[in-house]
Phi, psi and omega in degrees: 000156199250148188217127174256334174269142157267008162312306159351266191295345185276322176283328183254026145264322175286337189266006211068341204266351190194151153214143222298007138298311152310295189317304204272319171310299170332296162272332134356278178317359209230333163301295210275342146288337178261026182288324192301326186265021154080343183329273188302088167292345180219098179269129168318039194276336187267015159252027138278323168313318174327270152356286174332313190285273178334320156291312168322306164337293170340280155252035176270322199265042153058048183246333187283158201264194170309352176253001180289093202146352194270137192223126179230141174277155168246163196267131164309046159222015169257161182268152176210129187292137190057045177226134205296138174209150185210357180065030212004040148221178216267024153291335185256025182289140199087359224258130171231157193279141164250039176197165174236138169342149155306320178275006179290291199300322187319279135036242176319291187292007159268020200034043153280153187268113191250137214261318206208162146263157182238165173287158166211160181288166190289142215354088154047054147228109182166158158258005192198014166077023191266312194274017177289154161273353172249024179105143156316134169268136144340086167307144160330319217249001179204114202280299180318342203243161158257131180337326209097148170201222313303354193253039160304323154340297169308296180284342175280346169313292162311314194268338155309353169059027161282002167208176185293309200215166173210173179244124143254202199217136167226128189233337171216003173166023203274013169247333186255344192277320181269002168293319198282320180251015186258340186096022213234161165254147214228125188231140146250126192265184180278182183279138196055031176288289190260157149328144171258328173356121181046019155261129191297082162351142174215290207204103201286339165296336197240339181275133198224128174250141159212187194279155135234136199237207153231004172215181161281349203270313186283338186298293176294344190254335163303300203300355181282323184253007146268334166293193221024182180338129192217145154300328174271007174224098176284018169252343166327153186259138169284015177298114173309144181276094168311132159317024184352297168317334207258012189208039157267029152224040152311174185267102166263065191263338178243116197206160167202120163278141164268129168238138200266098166343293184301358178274303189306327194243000177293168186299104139140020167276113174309128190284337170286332167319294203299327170279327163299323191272338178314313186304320163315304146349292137331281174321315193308327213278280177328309166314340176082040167237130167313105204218103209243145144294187198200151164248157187198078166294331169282048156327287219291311183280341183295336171264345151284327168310305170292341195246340149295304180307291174303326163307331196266320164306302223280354188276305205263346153297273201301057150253004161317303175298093177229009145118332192264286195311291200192156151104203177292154202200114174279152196288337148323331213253128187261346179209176160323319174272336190272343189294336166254008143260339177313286177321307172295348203252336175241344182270004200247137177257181198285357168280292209304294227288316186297294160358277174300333177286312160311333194301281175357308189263355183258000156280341183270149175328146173082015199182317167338302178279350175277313187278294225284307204284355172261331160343306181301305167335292171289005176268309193307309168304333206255345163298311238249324180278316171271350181298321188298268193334288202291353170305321182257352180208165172320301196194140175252123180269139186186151166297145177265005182207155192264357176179164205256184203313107186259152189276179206293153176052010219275334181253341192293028199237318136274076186317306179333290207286003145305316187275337182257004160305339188275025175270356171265007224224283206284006170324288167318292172309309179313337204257308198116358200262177174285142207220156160201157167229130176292172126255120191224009194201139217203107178282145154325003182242007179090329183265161220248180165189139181300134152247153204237112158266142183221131189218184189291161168319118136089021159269024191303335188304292173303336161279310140339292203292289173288317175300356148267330142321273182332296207308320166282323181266349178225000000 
């Protein structure tokens, strides 16, 4: 049986009709007919049965906690303790984690089952699940096409329905861009909402872990039991954590939206996007809610900006991974200096290499203040311009993606035009603000795309609300 909820399973485990052993058996079974889409790289099974067992345990004696019945995958860059992490590449080969991420334990103790790691692009840099070091992930829904990424694994996992829910990381779109093309719903929480605490650093300013789901209900009710305050993460906000499940049906009958024109009209946005997103739009205005265009000229500048800037992180994270400490040591290496370019050189595959090599020059002497520090500049501006919008409205409406699942290899020959699938995306990151991509849209080619809300800092409650209002009325 197909479970779109945990209301669901939670009602037919209470009815009798199911138990979170038969569940977690299920999926299983449905991981192990899909193996051919690459999702998993590591499944739990016999300690999620286990688990299972416990939980059962649990609520027949009235114990369990709010997640129980819920079975979820992790994107391979969280850590989960006596558990294999690998970022999918092959420098963390062997390496098990000896703690679990926050939003792990966080979790566990709400009795979620966590089934498996998914695939991913190698630490989270990629759009399309191409850069893993263990293979391509499937999109579900076209074999021929890629999932999105980096947290493809993860949406394709969810709309293939081997597990209920998954967690990834979105540092410039890897949650919502492969949600938009797998058809799943996809959350960037705000920036210091949840913890980073075991997630495998990429670019620490910009990384965010969030849910992909398959409702809003379940989308609001992980982030409830994952947000706040953590001791191992000082950038968190001391702002109290909303009952987020309990304030989904506040009242959004007057919300005013902004939609950003220059998005509507840029060059390579796919014209059924563009008409779907017109429709909406339309609808909203009908519907008695406000709805204004925005000028936001500066398209042009969000992906270079994100892409100095996280390069420039991402140089001075992975430069941990160096062949001595823990993970691959190349076999080649004769001394201290070849042991840290062999390794790195044969364990980085070549997008993580382009990367740190750009971070690297935009980091060097002489070139710092042209790249890294006016980047820094240019962030500031595009916080401050978009903060003026959300100053007058509610939520900025835009596509999360310029077209749906494009096939394997159709971009990998160009990085730019790799990079600029993220252009509806890092808008949210750059900013800090919350982000979700709907499925809301259904192409004449059969494959599904995301509409996208980005709304103020630490308003997810109200973004939950309406975005479950769209999800039911349109």
């Amino acid at each position: 049986m197909s479970y779109s909820s945990l209301t669901q399973i939670q009602t037919d485990i209470a009815s009798g009709k199911l138990s979170v052993k038969q569940l977690v058996e299920g999926y299983l079974g449905r991981i192990d007919q899909n193996k051919n889409l690459n999702v998993f790289l590591e499944v739990f099974a016999q300690e999620a049965l286990q688990k299972a067992i416990e939980v059962d345990n649990k609520l027949k004696s009235g114990k369990a906690g709010k997640l129980a019945g819920m079975v979820i995958g992790l994107k391979d860059n969280l850590c989960y303790k006596d558990h294999k992490v690998s970022a999918s590449s092959k420098i963390l080969e062997g390496f098990t984690s000896l703690y679990s991420a926050t939003v792990v334990e966080r979790l566990l103790k709400e009795d979620a089952i966590i089934i498996g790691r998914c695939n991913c692009d190698e630490f989270a840099m990629g759009s399309s699940n191409e850069n893993s070091a263990f293979g391509n992930v499937l999109n579900p829904l076209d074999h021929t096409r890629v999932p999105g990424g980096s947290s493809g694994g993860a949406a394709a996992a969810v709309a293939a329905d081997l597990c209920l829910a998954t967690l990834g990381t979105d540092t410039g779109g890897s949650i919502r861009q492969p949600a938009s093309l797998c058809g799943v719903v996809g959350l960037k929480p705000t920036y210091g909402r949840v913890s980073r605490y075991g997630a495998v650093a990429y670019a620490s300013s910009f990384d965010q872990i969030g849910p992909i789901t398959k409702n809003i209900e379940d989308a609001a009710l992980i982030m409830e039991v994952m947000s706040g305050m953590d001791e191992y993460d000082s950038t968190l906000s001391t702002k109290p954590v909303p009952v987020y499940s309990k304030e989904l049906r506040q009242d959004v009958s007057k919300i005013k939206v902004a939609y950003l024109k220059d998005c509507l009209e840029k060059d390579g946005l796919d014209p059924e996007i563009k008409k779907r997103t017109t429709e909406i739009i339309d609808k909203l205005k009908k519907a008695g809610h406000s709805v204004e265009p925005v000028e936001f000229p500066f398209l042009d500048y969000l992906v270079p900006v994100y892409y100095v800037l996280t390069t420039a992180e991402a140089s001075s994270n992975l430069a941990r991974y160096q062949g001595l400490n823990y993970g691959y040591r190349s076999k080649n290496a004769t001394d201290m200096d070849s042991t840290f370019r062999k390794s790195r050189s044969e364990g980085f595959g070549k997008e993580v290499q382009r990367r740190i090599m750009l971070g690297t020059f935009v980091l060097s002497a002489g070139y710092y203040d042209a790249y890294y520090s006016k980047g820094q500049k240019v962030r500031r501006f595009l916080q401050n311009k978009t903060q003026e919008i959300l100053n007058t409205c509610d939520f900025i409406l835009l596509p999360a993606t310029p077209g749906t699942a494009f096939k394997f290899g159709e971009n990998t020959a160009d990085p730019i035009k790799m990079y600029l699938e993220d252009i509806f995306t890092v808008q949210a990151n750059i900013t800090g603000m919350p982000a979700i991509s709907l499925p809301m849209g259904k192409h004449s080619n059969g494959l599904p795309f995301g509409l996208q809300l980005i709304g103020r800092k630490f308003e997810e409650s109200k973004m939950f609300a309406f975005s479950n209002y769209l999800l039911n009325k349109f």
